[in-house]
N, CA, C and O of each residue as an XYZ file, in Angstrom:
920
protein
N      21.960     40.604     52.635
C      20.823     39.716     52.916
C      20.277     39.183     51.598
O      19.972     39.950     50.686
N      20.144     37.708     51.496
C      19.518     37.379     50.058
C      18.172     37.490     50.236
O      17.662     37.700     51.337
N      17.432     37.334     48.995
C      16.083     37.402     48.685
C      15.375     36.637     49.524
O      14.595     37.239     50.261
N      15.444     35.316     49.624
C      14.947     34.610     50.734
C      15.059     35.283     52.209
O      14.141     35.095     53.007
N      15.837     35.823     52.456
C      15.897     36.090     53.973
C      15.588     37.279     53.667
O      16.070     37.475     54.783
N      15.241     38.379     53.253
C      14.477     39.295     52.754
C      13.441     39.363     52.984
O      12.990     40.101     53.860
N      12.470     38.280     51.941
C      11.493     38.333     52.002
C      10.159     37.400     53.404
O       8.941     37.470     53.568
N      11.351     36.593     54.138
C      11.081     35.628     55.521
C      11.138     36.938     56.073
O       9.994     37.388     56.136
N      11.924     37.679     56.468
C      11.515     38.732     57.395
C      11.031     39.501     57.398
O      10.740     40.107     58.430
N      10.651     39.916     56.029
C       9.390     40.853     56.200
C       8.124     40.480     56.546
O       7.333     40.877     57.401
N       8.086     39.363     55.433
C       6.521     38.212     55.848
C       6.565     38.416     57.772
O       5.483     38.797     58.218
N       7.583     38.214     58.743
C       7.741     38.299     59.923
C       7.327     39.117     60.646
O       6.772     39.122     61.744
N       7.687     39.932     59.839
C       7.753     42.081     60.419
C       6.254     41.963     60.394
O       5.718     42.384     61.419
N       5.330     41.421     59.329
C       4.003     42.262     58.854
C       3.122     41.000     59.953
O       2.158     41.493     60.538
N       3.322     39.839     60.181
C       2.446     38.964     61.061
C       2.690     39.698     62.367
O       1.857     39.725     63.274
N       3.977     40.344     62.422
C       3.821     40.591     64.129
C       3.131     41.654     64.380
O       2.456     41.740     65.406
N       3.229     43.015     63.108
C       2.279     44.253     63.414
C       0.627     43.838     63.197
O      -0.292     44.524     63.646
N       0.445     42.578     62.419
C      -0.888     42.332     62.554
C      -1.555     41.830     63.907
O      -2.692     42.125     64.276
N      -0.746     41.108     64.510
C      -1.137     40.581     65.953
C      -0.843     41.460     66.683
O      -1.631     41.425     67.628
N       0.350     42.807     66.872
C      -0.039     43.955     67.653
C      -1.009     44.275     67.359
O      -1.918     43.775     68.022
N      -1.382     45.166     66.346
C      -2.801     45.628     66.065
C      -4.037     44.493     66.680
O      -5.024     44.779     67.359
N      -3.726     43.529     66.328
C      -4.976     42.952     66.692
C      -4.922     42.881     68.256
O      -6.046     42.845     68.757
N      -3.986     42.856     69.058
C      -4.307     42.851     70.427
C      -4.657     44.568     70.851
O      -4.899     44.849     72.025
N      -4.650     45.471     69.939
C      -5.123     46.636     70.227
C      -6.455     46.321     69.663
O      -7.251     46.325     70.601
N      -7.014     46.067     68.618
C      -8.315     45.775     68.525
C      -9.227     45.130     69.816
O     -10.334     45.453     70.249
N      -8.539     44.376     70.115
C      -9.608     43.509     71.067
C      -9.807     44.058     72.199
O     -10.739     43.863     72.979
N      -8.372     45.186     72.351
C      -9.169     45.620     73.366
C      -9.760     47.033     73.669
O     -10.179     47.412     74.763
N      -9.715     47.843     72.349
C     -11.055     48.950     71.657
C     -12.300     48.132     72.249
O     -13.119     48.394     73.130
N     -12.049     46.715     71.154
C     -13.784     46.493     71.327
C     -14.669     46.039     72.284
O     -15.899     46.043     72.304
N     -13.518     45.491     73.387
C     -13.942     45.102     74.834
C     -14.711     46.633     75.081
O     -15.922     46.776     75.244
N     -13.777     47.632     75.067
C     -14.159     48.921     75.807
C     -15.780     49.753     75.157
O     -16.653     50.363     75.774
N     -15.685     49.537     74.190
C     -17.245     49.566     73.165
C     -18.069     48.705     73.874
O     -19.117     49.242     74.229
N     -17.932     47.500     74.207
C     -19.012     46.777     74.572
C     -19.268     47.204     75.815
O     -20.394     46.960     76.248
N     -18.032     48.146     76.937
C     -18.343     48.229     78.263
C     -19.173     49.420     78.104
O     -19.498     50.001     79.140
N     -19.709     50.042     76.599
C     -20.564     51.125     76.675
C     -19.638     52.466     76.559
O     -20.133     53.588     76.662
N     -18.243     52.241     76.334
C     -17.432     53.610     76.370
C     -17.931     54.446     75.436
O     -18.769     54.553     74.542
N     -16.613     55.275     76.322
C     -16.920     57.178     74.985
C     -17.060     56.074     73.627
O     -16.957     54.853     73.512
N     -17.346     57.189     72.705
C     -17.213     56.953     71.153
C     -16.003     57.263     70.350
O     -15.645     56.995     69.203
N     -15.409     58.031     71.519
C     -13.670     57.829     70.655
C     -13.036     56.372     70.934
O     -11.889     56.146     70.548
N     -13.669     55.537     71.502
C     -12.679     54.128     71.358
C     -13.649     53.665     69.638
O     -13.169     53.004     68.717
N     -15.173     54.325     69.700
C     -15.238     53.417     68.073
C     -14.568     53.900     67.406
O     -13.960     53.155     66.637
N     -14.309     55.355     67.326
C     -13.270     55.869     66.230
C     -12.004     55.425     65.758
O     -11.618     55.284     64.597
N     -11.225     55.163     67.189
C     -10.254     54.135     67.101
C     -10.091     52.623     66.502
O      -9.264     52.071     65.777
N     -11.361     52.206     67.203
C     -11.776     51.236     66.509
C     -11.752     51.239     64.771
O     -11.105     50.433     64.103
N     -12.439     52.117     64.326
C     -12.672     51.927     62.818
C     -11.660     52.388     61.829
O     -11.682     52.343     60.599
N     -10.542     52.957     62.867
C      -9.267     53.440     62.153
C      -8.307     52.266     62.032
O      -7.663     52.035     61.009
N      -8.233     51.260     63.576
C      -7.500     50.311     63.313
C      -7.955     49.038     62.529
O      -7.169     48.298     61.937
N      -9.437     48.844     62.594
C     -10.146     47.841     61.003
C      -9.289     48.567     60.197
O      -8.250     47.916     60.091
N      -9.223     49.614     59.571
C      -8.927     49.843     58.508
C      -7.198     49.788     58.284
O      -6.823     49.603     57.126
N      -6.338     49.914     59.160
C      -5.155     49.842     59.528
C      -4.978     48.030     59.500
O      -4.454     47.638     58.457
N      -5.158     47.489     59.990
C      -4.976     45.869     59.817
C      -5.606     45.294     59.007
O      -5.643     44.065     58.937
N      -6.171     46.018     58.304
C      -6.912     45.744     56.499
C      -5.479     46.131     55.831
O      -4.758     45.154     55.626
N      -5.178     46.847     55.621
C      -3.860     47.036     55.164
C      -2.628     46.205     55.207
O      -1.815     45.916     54.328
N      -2.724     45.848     56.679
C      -1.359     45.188     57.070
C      -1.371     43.535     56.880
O      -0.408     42.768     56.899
N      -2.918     43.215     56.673
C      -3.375     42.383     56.196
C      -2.853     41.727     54.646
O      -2.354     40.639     54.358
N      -3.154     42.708     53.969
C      -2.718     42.866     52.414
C      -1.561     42.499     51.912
O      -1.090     41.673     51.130
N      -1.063     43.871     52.998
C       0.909     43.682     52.947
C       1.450     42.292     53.481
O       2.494     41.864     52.987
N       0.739     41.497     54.552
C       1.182     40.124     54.474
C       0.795     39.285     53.306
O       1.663     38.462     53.014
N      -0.407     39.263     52.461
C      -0.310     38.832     51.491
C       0.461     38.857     50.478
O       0.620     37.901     49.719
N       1.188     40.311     50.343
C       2.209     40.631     49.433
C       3.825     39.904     49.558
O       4.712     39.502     48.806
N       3.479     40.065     51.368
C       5.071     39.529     51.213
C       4.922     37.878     51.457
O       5.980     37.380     51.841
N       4.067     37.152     51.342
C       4.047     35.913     51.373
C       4.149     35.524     49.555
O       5.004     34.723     49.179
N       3.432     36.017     48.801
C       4.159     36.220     47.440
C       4.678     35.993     46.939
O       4.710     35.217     45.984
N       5.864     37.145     47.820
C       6.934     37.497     47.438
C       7.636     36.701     48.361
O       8.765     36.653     47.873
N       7.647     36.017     49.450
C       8.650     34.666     50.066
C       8.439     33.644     48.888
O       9.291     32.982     48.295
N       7.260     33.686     48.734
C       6.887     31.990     47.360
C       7.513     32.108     46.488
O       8.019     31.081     46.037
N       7.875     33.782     45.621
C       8.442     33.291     44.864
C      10.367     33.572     45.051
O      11.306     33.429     44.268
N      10.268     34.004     46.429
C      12.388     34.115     46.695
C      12.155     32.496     47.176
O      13.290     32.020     47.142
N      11.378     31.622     47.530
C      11.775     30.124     47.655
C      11.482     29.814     46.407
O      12.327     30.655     46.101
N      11.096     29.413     45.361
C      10.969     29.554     44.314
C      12.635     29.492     43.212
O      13.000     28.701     42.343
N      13.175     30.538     43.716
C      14.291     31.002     42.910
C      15.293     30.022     43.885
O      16.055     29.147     43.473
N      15.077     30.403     45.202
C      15.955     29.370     45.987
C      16.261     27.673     45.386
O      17.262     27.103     44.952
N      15.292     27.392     45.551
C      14.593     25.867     45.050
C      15.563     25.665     43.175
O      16.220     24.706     42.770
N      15.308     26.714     42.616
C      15.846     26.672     41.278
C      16.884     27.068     41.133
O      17.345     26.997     39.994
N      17.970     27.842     42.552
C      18.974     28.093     41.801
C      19.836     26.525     43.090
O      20.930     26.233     42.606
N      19.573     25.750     44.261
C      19.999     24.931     44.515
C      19.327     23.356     43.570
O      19.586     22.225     43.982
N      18.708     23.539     42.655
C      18.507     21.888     41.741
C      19.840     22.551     40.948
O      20.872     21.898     40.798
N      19.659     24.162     40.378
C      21.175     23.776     39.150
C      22.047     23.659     39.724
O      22.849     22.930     39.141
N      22.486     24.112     40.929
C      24.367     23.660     41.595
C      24.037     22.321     41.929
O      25.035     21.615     42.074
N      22.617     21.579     42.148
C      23.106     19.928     42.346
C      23.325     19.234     40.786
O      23.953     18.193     40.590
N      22.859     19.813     40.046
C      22.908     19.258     38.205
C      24.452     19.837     37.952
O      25.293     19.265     37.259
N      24.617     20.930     38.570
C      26.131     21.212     37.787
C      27.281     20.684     38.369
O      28.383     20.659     37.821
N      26.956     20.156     39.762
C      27.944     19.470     40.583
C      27.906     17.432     40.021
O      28.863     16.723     39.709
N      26.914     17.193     40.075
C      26.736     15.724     39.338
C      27.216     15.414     38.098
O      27.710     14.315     37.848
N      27.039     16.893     36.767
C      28.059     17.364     35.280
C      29.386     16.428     35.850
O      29.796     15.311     35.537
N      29.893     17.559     36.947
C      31.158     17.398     37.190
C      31.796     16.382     37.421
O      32.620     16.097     36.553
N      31.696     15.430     38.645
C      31.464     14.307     39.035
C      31.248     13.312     38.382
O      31.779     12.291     38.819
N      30.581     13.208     37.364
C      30.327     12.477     36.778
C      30.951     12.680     34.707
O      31.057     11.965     33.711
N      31.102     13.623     34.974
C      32.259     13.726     33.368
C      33.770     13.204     33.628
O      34.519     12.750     32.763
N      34.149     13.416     35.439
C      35.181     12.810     35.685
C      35.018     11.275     35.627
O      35.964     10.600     35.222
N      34.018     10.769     35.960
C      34.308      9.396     35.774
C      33.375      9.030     34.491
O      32.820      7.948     34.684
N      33.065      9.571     33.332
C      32.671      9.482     32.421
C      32.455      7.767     31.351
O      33.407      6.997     31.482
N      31.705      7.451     30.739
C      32.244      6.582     29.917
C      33.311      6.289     29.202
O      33.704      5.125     29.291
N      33.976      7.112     28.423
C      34.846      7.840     27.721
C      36.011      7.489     28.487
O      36.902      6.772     28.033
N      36.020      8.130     29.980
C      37.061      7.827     31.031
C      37.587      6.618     31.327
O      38.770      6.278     31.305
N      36.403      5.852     31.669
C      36.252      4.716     32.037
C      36.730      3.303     31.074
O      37.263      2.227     31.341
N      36.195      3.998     29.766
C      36.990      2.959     28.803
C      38.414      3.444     28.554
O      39.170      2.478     28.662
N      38.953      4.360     28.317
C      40.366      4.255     28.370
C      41.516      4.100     29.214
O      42.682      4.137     28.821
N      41.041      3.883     30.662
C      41.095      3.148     31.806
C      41.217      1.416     31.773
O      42.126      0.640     32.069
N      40.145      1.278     31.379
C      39.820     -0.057     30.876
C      40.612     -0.342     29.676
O      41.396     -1.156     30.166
N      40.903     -0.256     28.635
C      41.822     -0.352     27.525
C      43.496     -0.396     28.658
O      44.012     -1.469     28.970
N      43.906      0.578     28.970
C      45.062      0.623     29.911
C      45.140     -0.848     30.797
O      45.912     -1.806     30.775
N      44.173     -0.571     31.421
C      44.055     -2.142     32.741
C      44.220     -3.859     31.643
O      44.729     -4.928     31.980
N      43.612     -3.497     30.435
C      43.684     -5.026     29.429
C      44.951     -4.523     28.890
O      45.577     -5.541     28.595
N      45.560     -3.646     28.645
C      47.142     -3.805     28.209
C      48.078     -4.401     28.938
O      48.885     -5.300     28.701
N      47.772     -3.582     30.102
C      48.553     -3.705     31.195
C      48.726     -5.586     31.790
O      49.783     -6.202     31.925
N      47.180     -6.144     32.063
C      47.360     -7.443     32.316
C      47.555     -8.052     31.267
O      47.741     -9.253     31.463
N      47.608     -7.636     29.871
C      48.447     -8.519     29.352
C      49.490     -8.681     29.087
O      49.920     -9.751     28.657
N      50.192     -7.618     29.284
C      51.571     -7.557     29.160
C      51.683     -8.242     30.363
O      52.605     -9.035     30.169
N      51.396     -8.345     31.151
C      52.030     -9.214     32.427
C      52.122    -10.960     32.267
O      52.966    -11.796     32.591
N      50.250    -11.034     31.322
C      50.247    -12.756     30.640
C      51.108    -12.967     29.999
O      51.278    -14.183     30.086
N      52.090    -12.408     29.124
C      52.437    -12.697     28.268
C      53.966    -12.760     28.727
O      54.656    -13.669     28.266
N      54.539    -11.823     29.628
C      55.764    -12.307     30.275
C      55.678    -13.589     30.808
O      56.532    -14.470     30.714
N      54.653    -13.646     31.346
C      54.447    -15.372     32.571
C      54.698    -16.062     31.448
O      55.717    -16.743     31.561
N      54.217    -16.142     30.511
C      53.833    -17.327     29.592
C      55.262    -17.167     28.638
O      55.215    -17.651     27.507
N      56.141    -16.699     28.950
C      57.353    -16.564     28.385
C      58.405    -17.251     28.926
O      59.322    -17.947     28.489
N      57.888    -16.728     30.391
C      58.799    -17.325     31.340
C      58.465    -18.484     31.859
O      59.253    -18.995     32.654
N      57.400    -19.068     31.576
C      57.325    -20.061     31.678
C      57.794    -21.438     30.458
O      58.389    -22.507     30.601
N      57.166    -20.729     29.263
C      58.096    -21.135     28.198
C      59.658    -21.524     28.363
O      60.133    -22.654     28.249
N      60.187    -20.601     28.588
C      61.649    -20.668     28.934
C      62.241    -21.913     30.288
O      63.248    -22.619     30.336
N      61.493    -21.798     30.906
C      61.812    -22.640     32.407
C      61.797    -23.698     31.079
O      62.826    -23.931     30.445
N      60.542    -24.279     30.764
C      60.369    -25.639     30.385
C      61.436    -25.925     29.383
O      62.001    -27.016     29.315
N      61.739    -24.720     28.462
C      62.582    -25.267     27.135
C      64.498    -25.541     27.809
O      65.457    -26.133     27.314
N      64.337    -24.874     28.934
C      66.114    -24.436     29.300
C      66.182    -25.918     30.245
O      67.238    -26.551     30.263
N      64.900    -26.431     31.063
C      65.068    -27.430     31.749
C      64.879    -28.812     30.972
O      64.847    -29.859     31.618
N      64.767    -28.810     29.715
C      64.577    -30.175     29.069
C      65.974    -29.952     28.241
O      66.489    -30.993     27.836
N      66.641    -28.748     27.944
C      68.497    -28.875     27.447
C      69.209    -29.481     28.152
O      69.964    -30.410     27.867
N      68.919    -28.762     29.577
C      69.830    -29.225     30.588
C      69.690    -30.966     31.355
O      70.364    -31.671     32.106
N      68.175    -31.067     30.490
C      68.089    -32.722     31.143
C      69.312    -33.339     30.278
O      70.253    -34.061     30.609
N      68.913    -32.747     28.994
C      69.338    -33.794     27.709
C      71.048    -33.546     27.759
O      71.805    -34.316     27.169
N      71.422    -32.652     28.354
C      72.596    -32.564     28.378
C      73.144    -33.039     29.528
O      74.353    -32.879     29.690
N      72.340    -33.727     30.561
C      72.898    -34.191     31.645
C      73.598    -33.094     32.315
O      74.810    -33.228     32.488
N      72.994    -31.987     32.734
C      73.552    -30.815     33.446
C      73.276    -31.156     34.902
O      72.295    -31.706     35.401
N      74.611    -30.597     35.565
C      73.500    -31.072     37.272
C      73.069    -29.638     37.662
O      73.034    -29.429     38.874
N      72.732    -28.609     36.840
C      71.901    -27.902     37.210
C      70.374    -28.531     37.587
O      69.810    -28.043     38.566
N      69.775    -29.481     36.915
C      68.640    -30.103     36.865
C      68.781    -30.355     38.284
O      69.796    -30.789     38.829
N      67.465    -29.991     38.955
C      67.129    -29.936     40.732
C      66.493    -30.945     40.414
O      67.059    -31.998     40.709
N      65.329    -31.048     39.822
C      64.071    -32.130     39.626
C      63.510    -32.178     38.101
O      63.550    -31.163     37.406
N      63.122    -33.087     37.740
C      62.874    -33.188     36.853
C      61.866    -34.503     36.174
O      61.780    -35.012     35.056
N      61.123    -34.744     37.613
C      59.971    -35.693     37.135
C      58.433    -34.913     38.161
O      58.466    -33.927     38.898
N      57.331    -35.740     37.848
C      56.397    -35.214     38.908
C      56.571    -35.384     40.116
O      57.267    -36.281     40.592
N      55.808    -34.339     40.898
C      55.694    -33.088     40.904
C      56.312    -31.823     40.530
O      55.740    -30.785     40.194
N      57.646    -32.071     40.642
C      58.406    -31.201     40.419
C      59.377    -30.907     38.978
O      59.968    -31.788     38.355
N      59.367    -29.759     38.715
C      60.429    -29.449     38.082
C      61.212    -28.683     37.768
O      60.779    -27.848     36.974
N      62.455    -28.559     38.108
C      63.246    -27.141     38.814
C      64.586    -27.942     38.654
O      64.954    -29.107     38.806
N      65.407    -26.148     38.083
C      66.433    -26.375     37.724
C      67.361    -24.783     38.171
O      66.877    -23.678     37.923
N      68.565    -24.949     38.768
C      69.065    -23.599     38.818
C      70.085    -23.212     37.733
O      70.667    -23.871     36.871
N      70.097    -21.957     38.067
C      71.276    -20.927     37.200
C      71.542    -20.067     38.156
O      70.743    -19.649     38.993
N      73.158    -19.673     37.994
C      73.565    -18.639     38.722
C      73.116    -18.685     40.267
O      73.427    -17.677     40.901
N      72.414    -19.724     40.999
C      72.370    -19.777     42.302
C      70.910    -19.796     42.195
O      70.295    -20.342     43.112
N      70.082    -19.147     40.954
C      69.081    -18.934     41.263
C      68.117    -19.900     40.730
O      68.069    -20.085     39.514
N      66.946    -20.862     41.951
C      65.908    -21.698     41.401
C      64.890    -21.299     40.406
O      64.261    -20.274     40.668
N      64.637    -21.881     39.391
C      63.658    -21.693     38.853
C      62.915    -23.133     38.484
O      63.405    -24.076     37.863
N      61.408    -23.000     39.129
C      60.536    -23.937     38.752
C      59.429    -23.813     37.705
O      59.066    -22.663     37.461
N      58.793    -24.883     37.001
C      57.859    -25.096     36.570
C      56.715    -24.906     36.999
O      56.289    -25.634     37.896
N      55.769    -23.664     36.351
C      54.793    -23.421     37.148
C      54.926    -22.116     37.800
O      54.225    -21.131     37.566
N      55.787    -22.191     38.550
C      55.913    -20.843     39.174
C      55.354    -19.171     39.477
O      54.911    -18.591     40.469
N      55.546    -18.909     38.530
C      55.047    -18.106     37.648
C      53.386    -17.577     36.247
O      53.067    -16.806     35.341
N      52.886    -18.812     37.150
C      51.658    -18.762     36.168
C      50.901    -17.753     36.086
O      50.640    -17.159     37.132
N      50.203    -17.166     34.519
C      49.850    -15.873     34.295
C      48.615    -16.027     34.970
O      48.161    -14.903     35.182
N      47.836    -16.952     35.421
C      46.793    -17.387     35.594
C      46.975    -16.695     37.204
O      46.197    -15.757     37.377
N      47.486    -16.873     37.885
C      47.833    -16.134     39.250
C      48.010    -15.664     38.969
O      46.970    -15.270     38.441
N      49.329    -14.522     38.501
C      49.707    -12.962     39.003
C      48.361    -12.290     38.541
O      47.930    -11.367     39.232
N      47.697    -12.671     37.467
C      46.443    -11.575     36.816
C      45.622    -11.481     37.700
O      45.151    -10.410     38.082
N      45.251    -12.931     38.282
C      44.273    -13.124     39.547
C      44.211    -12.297     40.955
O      43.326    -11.693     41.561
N      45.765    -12.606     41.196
C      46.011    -11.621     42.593
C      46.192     -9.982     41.979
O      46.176     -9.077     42.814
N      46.359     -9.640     40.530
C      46.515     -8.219     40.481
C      44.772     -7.812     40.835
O      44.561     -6.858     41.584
N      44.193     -8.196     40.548
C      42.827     -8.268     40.353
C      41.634     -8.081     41.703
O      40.664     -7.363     41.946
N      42.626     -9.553     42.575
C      42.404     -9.220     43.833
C      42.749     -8.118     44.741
O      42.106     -7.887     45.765
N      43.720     -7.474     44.377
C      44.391     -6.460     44.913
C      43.717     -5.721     45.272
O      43.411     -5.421     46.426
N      43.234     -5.133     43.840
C      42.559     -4.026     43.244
C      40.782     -4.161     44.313
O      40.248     -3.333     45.051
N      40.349     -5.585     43.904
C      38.817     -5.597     44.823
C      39.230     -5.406     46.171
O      38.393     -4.982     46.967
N      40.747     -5.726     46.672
C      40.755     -5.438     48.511
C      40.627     -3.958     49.067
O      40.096     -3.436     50.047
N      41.382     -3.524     47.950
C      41.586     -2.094     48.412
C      40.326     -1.435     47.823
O      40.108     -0.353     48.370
N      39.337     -1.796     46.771
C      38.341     -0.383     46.861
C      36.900     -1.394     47.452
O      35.755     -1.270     47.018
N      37.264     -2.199     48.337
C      36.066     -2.983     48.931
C      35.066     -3.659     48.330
O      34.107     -4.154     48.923
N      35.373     -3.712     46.526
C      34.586     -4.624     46.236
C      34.402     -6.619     46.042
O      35.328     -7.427     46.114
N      33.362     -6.836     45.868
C      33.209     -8.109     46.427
C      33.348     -9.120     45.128
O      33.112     -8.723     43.987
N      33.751    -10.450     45.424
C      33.386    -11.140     44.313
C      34.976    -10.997     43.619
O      35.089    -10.727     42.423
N      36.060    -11.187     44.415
C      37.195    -10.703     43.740
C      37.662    -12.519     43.571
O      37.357    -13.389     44.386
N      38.411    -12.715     42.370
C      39.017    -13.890     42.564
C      39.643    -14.719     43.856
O      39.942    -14.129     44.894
N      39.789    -15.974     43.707
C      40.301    -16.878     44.579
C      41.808    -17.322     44.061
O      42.174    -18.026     43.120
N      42.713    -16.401     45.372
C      43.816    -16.649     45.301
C      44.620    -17.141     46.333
O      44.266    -16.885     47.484
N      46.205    -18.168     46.039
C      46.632    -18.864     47.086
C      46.903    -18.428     48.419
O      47.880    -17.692     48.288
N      46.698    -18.452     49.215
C      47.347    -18.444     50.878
C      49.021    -17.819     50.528
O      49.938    -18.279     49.849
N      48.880    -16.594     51.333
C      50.217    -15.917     51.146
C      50.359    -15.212     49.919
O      49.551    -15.207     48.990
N      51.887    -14.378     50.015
C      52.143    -13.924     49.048
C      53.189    -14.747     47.734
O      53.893    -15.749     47.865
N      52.978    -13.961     46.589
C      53.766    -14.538     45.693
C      55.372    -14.137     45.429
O      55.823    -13.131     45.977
N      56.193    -14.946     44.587
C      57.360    -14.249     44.858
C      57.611    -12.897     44.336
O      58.404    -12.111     44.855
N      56.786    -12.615     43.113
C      56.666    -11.714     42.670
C      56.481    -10.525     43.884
O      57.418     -9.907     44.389
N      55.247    -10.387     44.175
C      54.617     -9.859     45.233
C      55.699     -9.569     45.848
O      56.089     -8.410     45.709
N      56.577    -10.564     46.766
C      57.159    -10.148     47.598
C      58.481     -9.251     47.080
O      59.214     -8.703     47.903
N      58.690     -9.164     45.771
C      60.049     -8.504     45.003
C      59.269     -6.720     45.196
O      59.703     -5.681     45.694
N      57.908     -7.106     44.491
C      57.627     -5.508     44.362
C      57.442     -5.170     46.086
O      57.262     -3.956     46.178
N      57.427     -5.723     47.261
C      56.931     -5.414     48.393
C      58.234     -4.621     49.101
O      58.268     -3.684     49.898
N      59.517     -5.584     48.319
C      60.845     -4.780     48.659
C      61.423     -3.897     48.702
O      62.261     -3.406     49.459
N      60.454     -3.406     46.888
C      60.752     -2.174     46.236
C      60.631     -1.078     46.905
O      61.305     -0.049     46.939
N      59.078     -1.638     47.780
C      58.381     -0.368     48.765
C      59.035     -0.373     50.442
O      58.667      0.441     51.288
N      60.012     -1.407     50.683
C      61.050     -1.199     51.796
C      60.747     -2.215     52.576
O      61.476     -2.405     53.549
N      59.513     -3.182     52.321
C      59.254     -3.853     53.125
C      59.772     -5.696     53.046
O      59.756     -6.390     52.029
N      60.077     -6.008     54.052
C      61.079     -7.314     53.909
C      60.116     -8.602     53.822
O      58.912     -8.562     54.077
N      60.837     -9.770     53.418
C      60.020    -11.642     52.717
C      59.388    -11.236     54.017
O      58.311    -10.729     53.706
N      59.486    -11.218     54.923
C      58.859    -12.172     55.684
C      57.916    -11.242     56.382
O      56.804    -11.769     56.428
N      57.929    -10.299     56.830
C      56.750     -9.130     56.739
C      55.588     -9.215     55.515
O      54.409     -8.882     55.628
N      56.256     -9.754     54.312
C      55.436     -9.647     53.235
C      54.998    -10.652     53.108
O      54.011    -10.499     52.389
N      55.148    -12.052     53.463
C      54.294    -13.467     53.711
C      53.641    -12.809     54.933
O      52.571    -12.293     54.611
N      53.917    -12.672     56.133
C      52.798    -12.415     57.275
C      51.366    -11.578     56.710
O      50.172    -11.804     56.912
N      52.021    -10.596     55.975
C      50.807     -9.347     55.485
C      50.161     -9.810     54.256
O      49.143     -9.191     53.945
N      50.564    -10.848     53.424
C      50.232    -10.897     52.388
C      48.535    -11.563     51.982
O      48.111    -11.968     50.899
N      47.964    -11.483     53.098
C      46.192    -11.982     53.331
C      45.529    -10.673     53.718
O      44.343    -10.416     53.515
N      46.377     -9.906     54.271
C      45.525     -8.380     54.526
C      45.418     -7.412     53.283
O      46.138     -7.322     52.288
N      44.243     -6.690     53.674
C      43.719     -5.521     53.346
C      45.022     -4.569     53.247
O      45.079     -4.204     52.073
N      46.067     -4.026     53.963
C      47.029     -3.703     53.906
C      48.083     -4.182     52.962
O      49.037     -3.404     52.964
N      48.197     -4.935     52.366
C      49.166     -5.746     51.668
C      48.616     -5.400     50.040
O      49.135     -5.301     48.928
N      47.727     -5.324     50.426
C      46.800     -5.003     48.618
C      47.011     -3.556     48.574
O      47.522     -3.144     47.532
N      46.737     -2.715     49.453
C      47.144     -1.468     49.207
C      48.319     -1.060     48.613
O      48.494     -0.471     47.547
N      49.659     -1.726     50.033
C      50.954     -1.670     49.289
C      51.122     -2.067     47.851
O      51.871     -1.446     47.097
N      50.256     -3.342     47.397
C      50.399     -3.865     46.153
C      49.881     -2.440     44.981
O      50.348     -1.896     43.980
N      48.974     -2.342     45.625
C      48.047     -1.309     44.388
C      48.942      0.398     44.354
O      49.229      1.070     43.364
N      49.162      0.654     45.613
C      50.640      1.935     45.809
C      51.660      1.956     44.944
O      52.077      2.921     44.302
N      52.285      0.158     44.959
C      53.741      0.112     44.224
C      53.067      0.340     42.859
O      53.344      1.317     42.163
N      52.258     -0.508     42.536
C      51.645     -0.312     40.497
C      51.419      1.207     40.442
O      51.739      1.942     39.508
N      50.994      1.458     41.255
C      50.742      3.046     40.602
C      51.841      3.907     40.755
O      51.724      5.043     40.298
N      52.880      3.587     41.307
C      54.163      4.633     41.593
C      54.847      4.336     40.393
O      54.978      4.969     39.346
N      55.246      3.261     40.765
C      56.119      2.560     39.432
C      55.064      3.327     37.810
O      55.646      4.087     37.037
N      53.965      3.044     37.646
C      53.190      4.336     36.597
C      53.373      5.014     36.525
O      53.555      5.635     35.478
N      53.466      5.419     37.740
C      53.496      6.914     37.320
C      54.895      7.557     37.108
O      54.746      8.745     36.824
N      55.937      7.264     37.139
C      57.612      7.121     37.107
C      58.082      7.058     38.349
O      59.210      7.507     38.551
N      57.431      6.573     39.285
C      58.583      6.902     41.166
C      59.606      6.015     40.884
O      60.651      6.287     41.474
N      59.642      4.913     40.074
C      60.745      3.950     40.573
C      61.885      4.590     39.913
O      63.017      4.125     40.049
């Protein structure tokens, strides 16, 4: 039994022998007033003096409840201070910026591929103009796209300005916060390469690629692939 419940039940024990006693008092003194023997005053002046006592002893153990709530009160503020320590050293400043340092590496290493590969589209599709390649698909506005090996590559495509945007968005779908960038209708091709990775097929991954679900998968694959799954 802890101190608190200790000292609640005694405080308990001593109110209830005071209200026995006192319903034996009242009714000594009824019997005094009906003119009885003088052994009910005797009784009488034994139980004054008996619930003078028990009187006391409730004062004592009320006390002594004030101060087991007291200790109660002080030992539940330190487990809420030592639980908030905790909680909160995990997500620390400290934490939080080297998190943050990671997340600006990370999107930039991603700007800086786009902007490579985009580099490249433009420099490989103005050889192949000048060389009169019929790889060249297009090569005025709007368009400009040229293949290799079967595979299209356009101008634009790839802009770092999107993938950072939708990584970004990802990230606000899945932990519900608001105010996340404005990104295109559907998924990207990118998107849909890493969506493969995770088993799921183009065209499942254009249908899903506006849901809440689709950002998850997105934010699942980045962190697997982190963490070494691939």
């Amino acid at each position: 039994m802890s101190g608190l419940t200790e000292a609640q039940q005694e405080l308990a024990d001593t109110r209830a022998e005071i209200a026995e006693m006192q319903g034996v008092i009242d009714t000594l003194e009824e019997q005094v007033r009906e003119g009885e023997a003088a052994e009910e005053a005797q009784q009488l002046a034994e139980r004054y003096g008996l619930k003078r006592l028990a009187e006391l002893r409730q004062e004592a153990a009320e006390r002594k409840l004030a101060k087991a709530e007291a200790a109660e009160l002080a030992r539940r503020r330190g487990e809420a201070e030592a639980a908030a320590r905790t909680d909160l050293g995990a997500a620390s400043d400290e934490v939080i910026a080297a998190r943050y340092r990671a997340a600006l590496a990370a999107l930039d290493d991603l700007a800086e591929v786009c902007v490579q590969r985009e580099t490249a589209v433009r420099t490989h599709l103005r050889a192949f103009a000048e060389l009169d390649m019929p790889n060249v698909v297009a090569n005025t506005n709007p368009q400009f796209i040229f293949r290799l090996d079967g595979t299209k590559f356009e101008v634009g495509e790839r802009k770092a300005q999107d993938l950072v945007s939708r990584a970004i968005n990802r990230v606000y779908a899945v932990r519900g916060l608001s105010g996340a960038p404005r990104i295109g209708i559907g998924s990207s091709p990118v998107e849909r390469l890493v969506a493969a990775r995770m088993g799921v097929g183009e065209r499942q991954a254009r249908e899903q690629a506006d849901t809440s679900g689709f950002a998850r998968l997105m934010v699942s694959a980045a962190r697997t692939e982190t963490e070494g799954g691939y």
